[in-house]
N, C-alpha and C positions, 0 to 999 in steps of 0.2 A: 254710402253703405252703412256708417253708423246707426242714422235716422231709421235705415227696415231694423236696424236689431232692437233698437231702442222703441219703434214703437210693435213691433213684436213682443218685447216682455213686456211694454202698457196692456198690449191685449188680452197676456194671459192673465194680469194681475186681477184684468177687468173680470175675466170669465171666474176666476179665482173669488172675486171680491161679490160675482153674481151669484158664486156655488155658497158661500159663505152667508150672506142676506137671507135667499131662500130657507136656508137651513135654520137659521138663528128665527128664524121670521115664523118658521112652523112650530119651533120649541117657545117661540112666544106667546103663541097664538092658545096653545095650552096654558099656558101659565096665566095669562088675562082671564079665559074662562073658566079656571078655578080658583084663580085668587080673589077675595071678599075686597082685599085694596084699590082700590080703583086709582088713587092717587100714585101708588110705588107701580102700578103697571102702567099710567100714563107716563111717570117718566124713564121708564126702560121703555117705552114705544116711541119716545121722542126720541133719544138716544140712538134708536133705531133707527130713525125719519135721517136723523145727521149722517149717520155714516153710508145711508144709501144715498143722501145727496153728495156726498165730500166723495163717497169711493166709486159711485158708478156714475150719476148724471153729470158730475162734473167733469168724469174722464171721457164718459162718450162725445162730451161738450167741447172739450181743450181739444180735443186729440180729433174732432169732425167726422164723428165714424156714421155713415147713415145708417139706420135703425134697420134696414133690410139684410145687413150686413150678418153672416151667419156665425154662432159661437157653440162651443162644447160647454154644456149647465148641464153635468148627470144629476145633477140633484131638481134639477127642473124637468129634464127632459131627454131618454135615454136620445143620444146622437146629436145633432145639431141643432138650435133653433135659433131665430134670427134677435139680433137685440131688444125689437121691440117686444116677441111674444115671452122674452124672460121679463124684459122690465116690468111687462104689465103683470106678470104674475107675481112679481113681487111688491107692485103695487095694490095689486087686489087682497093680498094678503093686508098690509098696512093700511089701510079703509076700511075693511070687517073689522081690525080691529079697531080702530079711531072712532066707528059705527058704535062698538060694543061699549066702550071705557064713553065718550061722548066729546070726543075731541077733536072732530073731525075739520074742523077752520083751523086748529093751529097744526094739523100735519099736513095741511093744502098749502097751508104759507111757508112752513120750512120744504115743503119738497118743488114748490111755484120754480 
């Protein structure tokens, strides 16, 4: 009985750590396209690339949730959608910008 409650709060933390990415991720994506620094916004995108790997691929990963698997992201998407169509949105976010800035081989290798 532990194990449902305990991986019951991983799953909110996850959808939690999904709403949070996306968010952070679109207030990024502003700031790369107006900021002249290319350098100070590659490494707030790397910074970025980390905590999507350490807070969501890593938990989807530990924890074996298959990617069809359904989640509450209102900040992705009003109502439900499945693991894979928030990851990829927050990975399409993090490639336009690795696109923009020119960084795109070292956010493939921290998110590999």
């Amino acid at each position: 009985m532990f194990e449902i409650f305990k991986s019951s709060v991983e799953y909110t933390k996850l959808g939690n750590a999904l709403d949070k990415a996306f968010s952070n991720g679109m207030a990024l994506m502003v700031q790369v396209e107006r900021s002249p620094e290319k350098l100070h916004s590659k490494s707030l995108l790397i910074a970025h690339c980390h905590f999507v790997r350490t807070e969501i691929y890593q938990r989807i990963d530990v924890n074996k949730w298959p990617l069809d698997r359904k989640i509450i992201c209102l900040k992705i998407k009003v109502g439900r959608v499945t693991l894979a169509e928030a990851y990829q949105a927050i990975l399409t976010q993090v490639f336009i910008m690795a696109n923009n800035i020119g960084c795109t081989d070292e956010v493939s290798a921290i998110l590999e």
